[in-house]
C-alpha positions in Angstrom: 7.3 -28.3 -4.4 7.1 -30.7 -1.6 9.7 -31.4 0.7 10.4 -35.1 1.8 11.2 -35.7 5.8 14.4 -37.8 5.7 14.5 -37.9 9.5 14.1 -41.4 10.9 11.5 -42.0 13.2 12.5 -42.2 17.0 10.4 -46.1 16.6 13.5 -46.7 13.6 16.6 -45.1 15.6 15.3 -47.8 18.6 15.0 -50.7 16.7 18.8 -49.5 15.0 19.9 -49.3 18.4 18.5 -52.7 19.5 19.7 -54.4 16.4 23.2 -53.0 17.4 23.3 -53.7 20.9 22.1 -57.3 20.1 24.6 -57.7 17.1 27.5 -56.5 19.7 25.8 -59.3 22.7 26.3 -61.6 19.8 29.9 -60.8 19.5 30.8 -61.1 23.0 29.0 -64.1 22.9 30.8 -65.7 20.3 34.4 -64.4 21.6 33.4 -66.4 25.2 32.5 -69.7 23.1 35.6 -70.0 21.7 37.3 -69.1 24.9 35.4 -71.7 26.8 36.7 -74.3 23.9 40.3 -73.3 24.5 39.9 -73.3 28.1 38.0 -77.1 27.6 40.9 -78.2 25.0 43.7 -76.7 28.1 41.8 -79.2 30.9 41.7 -81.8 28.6 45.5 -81.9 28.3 45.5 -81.4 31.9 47.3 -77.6 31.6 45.4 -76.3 34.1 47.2 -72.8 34.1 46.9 -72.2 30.9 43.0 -72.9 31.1 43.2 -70.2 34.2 44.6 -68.0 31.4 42.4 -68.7 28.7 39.4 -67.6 31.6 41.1 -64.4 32.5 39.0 -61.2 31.8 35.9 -64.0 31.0 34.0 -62.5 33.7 34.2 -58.8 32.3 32.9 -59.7 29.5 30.0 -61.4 30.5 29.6 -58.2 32.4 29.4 -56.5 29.4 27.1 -58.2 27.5 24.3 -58.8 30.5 24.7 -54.8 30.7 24.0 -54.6 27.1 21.1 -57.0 27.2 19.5 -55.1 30.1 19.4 -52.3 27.6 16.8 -54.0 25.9 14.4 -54.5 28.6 
């Protein structure tokens, strides 16, 4: 009796890990839109403060995700 290989292939664990890192960009992404709509709906009202609020951290995050994408080069 034959014995099946259930290890993934190291061509399937990179295309998991891709798929992940580009589910989690995604994420990010989607966290910073809305952010940048609160921040636009703060300005509009003329809160300025609040839009500086809304902003904090923003830049770490992008941080995160262009380190993520430059996992996929």
């Amino acid at each position: 009796m034959t014995e099946t290989n259930q290890q993934p292939t190291p061509r399937d664990l990179d295309e998991a890990i891709r798929k992940r890192v580009i589910e989690r960009a995604m994420a990010i992404n989607t966290k910073l839109l809305a952010r940048l709509a609160t921040v636009a709906d703060d300005l509009d009202v003329g809160h300025h403060l609040a839009a500086l609020g809304a902003m904090d951290g923003m830049g770490r995050e992008i941080d995160t995700m262009r380190s993520l994408l430059l996992l996929l080069r």
